[in-house]
C-alpha positions as CSV (number, residue, x, y, z in Angstrom):
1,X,-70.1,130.0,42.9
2,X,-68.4,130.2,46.7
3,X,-70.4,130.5,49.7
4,X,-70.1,134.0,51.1
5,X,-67.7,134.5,54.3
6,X,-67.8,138.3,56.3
7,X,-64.6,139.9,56.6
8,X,-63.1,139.3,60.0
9,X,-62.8,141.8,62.2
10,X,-60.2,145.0,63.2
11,X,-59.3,146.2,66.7
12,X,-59.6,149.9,66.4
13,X,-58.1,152.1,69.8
14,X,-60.0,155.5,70.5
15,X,-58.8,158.0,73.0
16,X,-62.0,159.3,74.2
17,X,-62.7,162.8,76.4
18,X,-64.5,164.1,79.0
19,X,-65.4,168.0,80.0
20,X,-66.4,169.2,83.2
21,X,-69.9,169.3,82.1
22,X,-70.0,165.1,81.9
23,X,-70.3,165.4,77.9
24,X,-68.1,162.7,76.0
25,X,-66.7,163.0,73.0
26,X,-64.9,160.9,70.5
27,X,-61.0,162.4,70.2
28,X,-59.6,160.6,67.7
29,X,-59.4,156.1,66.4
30,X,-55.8,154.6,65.5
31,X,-54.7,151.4,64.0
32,X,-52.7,150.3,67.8
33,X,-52.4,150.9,70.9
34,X,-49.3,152.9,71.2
35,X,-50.4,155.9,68.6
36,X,-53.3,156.1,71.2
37,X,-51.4,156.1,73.9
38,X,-48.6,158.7,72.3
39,X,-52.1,160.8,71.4
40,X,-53.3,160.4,75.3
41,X,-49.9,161.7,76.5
42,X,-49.9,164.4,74.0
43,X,-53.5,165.6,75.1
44,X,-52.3,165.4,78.8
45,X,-49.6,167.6,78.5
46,X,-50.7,170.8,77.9
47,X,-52.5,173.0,79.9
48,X,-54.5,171.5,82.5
49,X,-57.9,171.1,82.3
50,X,-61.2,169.7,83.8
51,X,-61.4,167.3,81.5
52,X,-60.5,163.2,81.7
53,X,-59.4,161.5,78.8
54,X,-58.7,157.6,78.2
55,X,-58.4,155.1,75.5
56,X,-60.5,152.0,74.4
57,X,-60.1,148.8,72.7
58,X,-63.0,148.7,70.1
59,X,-63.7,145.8,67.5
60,X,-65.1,146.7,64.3
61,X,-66.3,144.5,61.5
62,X,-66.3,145.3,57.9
63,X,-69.1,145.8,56.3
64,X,-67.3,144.2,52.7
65,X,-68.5,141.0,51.9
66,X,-66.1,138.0,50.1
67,X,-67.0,135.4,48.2
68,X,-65.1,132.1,48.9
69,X,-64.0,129.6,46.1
């Protein structure tokens, strides 16, 4: 039997959101940067608001474990 190795890590992007009462919400995660960014620009677009949106980089780690050989 292997020792038991965590699966490495995954860069996830979130656009993020702000209203006008300070409140911050979670918009929407994608694989890369530029399908956040196209989602920012997308959200930005319409109708003007009071509300501030922007994107981070977040790293998540998998909660599956593997067992090395």
């Amino acid at each position: 039997m292997g020792d038991v190795a965590e699966a490495p890590s995954v860069v996830r992007w979130e656009v993020w959101r702000q209203d006008d009462n300070g409140n911050r919400y979670l918009v929407s995660a994608h694989a890369d940067e530029a399908a956040a960014r196209l989602r920012l620009a997308d959200l930005e677009s319409g109708v003007v608001h009071k509300q501030t949106y922007w994107i981070i980089e977040r790293e998540m780690q998998h909660q599956a474990r593997f067992a090395r050989s």
